[in-house]
Every structure is written in C-alpha cells, then in structure tokens.
N, C-alpha and C positions, 0 to 999 in steps of 0.2 A: 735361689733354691739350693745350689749345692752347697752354701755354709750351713744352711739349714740340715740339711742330710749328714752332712759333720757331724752338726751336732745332737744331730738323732742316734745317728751308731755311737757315740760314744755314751750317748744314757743306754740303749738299746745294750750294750752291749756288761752293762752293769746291772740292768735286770736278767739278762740272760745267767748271768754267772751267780746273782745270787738264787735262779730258780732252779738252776742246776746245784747247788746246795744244799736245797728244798727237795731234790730227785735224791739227794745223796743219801741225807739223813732218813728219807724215808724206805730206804731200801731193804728191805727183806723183812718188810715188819707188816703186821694186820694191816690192810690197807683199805677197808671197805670194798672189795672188788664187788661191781655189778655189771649186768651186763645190760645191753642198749638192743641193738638188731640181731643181735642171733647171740648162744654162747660163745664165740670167736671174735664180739665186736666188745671190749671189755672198756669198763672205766673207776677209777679208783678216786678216792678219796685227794689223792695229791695232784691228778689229771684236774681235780676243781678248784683245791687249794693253790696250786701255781696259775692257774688261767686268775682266779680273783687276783690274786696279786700281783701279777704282772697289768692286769686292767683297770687297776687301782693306782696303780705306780704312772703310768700313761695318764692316766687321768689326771691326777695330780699336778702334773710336767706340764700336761697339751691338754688342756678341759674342752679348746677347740675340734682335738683329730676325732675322729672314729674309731673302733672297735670291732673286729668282728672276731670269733673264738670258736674252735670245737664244740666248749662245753654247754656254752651259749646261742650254740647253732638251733633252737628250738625256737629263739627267741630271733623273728626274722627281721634283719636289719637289709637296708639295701643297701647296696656298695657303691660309693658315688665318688663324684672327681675331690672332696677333700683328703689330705692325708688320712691314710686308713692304717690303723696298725693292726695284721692279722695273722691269729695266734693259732697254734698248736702247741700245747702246754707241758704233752707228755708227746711226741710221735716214738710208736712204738710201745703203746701199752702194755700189748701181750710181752713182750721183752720184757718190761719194766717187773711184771708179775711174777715172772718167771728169773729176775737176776739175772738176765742175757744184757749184756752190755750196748747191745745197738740200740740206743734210743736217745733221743734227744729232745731239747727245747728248740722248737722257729720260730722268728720272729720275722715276718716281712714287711715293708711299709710300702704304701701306693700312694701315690698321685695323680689324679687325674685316669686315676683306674691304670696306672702303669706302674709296675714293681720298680723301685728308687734304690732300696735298704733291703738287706738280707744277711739275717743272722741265725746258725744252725750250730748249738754248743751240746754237745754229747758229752756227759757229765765223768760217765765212767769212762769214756776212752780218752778224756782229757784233750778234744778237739774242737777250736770254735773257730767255726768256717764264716767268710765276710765277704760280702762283696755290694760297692755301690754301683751305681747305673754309670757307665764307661770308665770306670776307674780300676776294673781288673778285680780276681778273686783270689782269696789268702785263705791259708790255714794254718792258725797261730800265728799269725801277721809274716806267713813265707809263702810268697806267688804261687799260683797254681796255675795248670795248665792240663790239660785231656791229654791221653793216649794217641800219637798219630796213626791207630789204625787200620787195614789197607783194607777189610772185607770180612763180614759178619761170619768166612770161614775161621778168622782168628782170633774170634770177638769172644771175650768174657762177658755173656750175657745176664742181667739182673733182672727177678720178676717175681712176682708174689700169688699165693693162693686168692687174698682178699681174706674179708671177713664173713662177707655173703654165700649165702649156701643155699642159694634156690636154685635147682636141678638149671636152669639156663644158664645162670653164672659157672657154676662146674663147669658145664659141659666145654664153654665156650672158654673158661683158662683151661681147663686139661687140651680141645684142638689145638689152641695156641702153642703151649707147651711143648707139645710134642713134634708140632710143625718146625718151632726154629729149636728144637734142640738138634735134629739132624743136620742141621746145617751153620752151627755156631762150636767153636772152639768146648765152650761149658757155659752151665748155667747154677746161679747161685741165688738165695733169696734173704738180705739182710733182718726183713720184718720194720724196718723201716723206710716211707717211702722217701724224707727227707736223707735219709744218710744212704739210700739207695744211689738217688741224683747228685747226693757232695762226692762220693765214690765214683763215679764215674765223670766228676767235674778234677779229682784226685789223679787221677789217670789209673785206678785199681783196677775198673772195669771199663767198658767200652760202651753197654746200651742198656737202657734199661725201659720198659714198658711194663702196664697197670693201668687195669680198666677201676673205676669205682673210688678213685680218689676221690676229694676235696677242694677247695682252694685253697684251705690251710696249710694241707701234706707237701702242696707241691709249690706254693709262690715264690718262699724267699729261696727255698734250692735250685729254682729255672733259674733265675738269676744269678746265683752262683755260680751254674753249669753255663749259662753264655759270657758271663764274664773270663770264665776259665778257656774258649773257646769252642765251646762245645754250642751242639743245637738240640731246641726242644720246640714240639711241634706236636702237632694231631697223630694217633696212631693210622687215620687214613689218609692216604696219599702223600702224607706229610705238608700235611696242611699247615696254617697257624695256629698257636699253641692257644687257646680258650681256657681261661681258669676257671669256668664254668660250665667246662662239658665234663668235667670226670674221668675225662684217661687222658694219658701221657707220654709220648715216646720219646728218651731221653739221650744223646746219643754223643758223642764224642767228635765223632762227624760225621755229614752230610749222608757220606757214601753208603754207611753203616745203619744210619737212618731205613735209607730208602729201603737197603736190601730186608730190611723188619717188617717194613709198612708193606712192602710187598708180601711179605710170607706169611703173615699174620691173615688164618683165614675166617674171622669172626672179630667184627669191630663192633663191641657192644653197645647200644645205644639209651645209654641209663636216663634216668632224670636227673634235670639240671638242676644248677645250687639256685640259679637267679628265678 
C-alpha cells in the first residue's frame, strides 16, 4: 500500500496543479455564479469544470477507485473501504468570486474509510500542502509542524460565519463567537475551511473550529494538520474526529483543543453526509 500511495501523490498532485491552473485562468472573468442553499452558499461554472476534470482524470488512472465531490454531492454515492478520491474542487468559492486569494483545490484519498493522501494547492498563494499517513506534512515539499502553544489565552483562533442562515445556525456561531473571543489571543476567518486547518497545521494559527462542514472541506487538511502534529477531533468533548458529522475542531494541540471544547457553548447538531 504505501508504494501505491506514492504513486497516487505524485499523479494527485499533477491534477492538483493543473486544476489550480483552471482557478487561475478563470479568475475574475463571468463565471456562471449560482447559488445552491442560501445566497452565501455559491457555486461557479469552474467549481464543475475542475470537479469533472479532476474526476475524469482519476478515472482514467484508477477506473477501479471511487469518487466522491462537492459538486456531485446530489448524486449519493456511499463511501466504502475502497480507495476513494474525495474532492473539493474550488474550497472557498466565495473567495474565488470575489478575487480573495484564500482558496484552494483538496484532494484526499481513503482506504478503508481512513485518509492515506492529502493534497491542498491554493493556486493564488502559490502553496501545495501534502501529507501521507505517517510520513509527516510539507508545504512546498519543506516540513511542517504546529505552533507549541501553551493556552487558548495565546491562541490565534480560526472560524467562520458558514454559509447557512437559519436564525439557529446564527445564533449558535454568533454564542460561539463571542464566548472564546474573550478568552483567545484573536480571532480571524480565512473563508476557507481547508486552508483554515493547512494554517494552523503551518503553525500561523493555533485552532480552528466550524459547525456545517463536509467531508470534502475537511478530509485531506486533518490529515495534514496530524501529520504536522496537530489534533483534530469532535467540537464536543474532543471526541473522535467523524467525517461525517459536520463540525470540526482543529487544533495544534491537545491543550488548546480541550480549553475550546470546553467554551464552546452550543454544539450544533446538523445532519449527517452518510
């Protein structure tokens, strides 16, 4: 298995860079914007064009693996123990529309329902973040490692409005919010949830939390973020991290975790991808 993983990152990571190519050239141009679950949950014309082609290109390579994609999330595939490659083709759409730099292509791949492969190339900040299962995490092929730390009083904290806008979802990031910003160094919101968790697998930031993810948003960056030494887990009690419960708490370490899970006074309880 791990030559196999070899040599998945090194195709993975040649459809990554030409579909960050794909983000490049389509940048600030008509892009078919529409919108999906609310006006705030947006998706373009190149959010489809890079998913087919990155699904196409897999295909072609591994007619055996799996698939599963954002933009294809209508169409329910179950996620089972063969290699799965699963995409998010633009994270960070609203960015991408708006010419804000934070956004990126992930690619992660599972076995046996366990992330192997993980690949996150942000096109405009010229950053592709790798990491295989025990073999440590890179950015631009130079080691990475998390911030050591010492208490969510120091902590650069990462977190996002979401896209949802039903009076519960508000309510419940604005408590949040406001709970650990009195008790965190600062708080910053990239718009991406993949370059949210490379950032804090970077050591820029310290933790990061978000109710309403995916399993797309978040697969191949956990893995990043533990290979960099970092922990990622349930926003309650700091549970095991489920890639199909929808939130995420992402953290640098242990310590930083807890004191979140702790402060966090509303753990949303969404429905699930599975």
């Amino acid at each position: 298995m791990s030559s196999d993983v070899i040599e998945w990152e090194k195709f993975g990571i040649e459809i990554a860079l030409e579909a960050g190519r794909m983000m490049q050239e389509a940048s600030g141009r008509n892009k078919n914007i529409e919108t999906k679950c609310s006006p705030q949950d947006l998706v373009t014309e190149t959010d489809r064009g890079v998913e087919q082609f990155l699904f196409g290109e897999i295909k072609k390579r591994y007619p055996d693996h799996e698939t599963i994609g954002e933009e294809s999330s209508d169409v329910k595939k179950p996620w089972t123990d063969v290699p799965t490659w699963i995409i998010d083709p633009v994270d960070g759409t609203m960015n991408f529309v708006h010419t804000f730099p934070f956004c990126c292509v992930s690619i992660g791949v599972t076995y046996k329902k366990e992330p192997v492969l993980a690949i996150v190339y942000s096109p405009f900040l010229d950053k592709l973040f790798t990491a295989k299962k025990g073999q440590g995490a890179f950015c631009n092929g130079k080691p990475m490692k998390v911030r050591p730390c010492k208490g969510l009083s120091e902590a650069l904290v990462l977190s996002e409005l979401g896209s949802g806008r039903e009076e519960e979802r508000i309510n419940a990031v604005c408590q949040n919010v406001k709970s650990v910003m009195w008790k965190c160094h600062g708080m910053r919101g990239l718009g991406s949830a993949a370059l949210n968790i490379c950032y804090v697998a970077s050591g820029y930031a310290d933790v990061y939390f978000e109710f309403g993810l995916h399993i797309w948003d978040m697969v191949a960056a956990s893995l990043i973020l533990q290979e960099a030494g970092g922990v990622v887990c349930d926003t309650k009690n700091c549970g095991p991290l489920d890639l199909m419960s929808r939130r995420i708490l992402a953290s640098g370490t242990q310590q930083v975790a807890a004191e979140v899970s702790a402060t966090l006074p509303v753990h949303l309880e969404l429905e699930r991808d599975d």
